[in-house]
C-alpha positions in Angstrom: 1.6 21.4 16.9 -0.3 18.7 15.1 0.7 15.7 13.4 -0.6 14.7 10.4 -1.5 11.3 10.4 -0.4 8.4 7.9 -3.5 7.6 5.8 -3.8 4.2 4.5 -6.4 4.1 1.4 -9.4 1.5 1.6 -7.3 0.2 -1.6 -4.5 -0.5 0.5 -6.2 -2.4 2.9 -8.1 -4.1 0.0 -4.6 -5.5 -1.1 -3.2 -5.6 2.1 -5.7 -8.1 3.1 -6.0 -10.5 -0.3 -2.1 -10.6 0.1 -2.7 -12.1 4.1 -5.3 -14.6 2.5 -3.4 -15.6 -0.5 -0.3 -16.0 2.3 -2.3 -18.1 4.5 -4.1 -20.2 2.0 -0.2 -21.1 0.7 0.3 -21.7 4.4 -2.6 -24.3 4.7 -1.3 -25.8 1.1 2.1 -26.4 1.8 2.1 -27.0 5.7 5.2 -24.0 6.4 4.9 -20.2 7.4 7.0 -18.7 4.9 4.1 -17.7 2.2 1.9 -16.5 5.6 5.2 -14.1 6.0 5.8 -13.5 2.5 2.3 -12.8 1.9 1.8 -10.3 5.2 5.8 -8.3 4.1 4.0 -7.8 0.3 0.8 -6.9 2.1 2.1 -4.3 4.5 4.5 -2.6 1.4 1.3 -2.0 -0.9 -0.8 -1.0 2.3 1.8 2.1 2.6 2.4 2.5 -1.5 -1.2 2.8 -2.7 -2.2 6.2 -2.3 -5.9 7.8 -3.5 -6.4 11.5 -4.2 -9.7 12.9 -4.0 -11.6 14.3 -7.0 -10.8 17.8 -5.6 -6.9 16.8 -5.1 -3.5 17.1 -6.7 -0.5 15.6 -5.3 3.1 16.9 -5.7 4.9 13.6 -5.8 8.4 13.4 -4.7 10.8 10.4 -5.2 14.3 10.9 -3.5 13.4 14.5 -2.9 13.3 15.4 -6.1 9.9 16.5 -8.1 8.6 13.5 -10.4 5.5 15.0 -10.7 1.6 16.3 -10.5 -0.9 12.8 -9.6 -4.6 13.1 -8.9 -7.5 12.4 -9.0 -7.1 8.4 -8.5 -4.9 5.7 -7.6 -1.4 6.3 -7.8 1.8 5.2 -6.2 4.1 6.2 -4.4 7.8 4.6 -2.3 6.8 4.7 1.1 
């Protein structure tokens, strides 16, 4: 009946964001839009890859449907 949400982790958005700056400051250098895009594409793929389990987590992680492994606590990885 419910969804679970997406969660993006503050990492995520950490990186998301210094890869928009670092895009737009290239912008600014070089006068065209294509590190701005380049910049926001990289940013949005990391803001959907970084994952954070809790200190209380464990996380079965799947690649291709197949099991690759037990990650937690931390930062880990994942395709989204």
């Amino acid at each position: 009946m419910y969804e679970k949400l997406q969660k993006v982790s503050s990492v995520g958005i950490t990186v998301f964001a210094a890869c928009v700056i670092a895009g737009g400051i290239g912008t600014v250098v070089w006068g065209r839009p294509y590190p701005w895009v380049a910049g926001a594409l990289v940013g949005v793929y990391f803001l959907f890859a970084i994952k954070v389990a809790a200190q209380w987590e464990k996380v079965a992680l799947l690649r291709f449907g197949k099991y690759v492994g037990l990650r937690g606590p931390g930062i880990f990885t994942s395709f989204p």
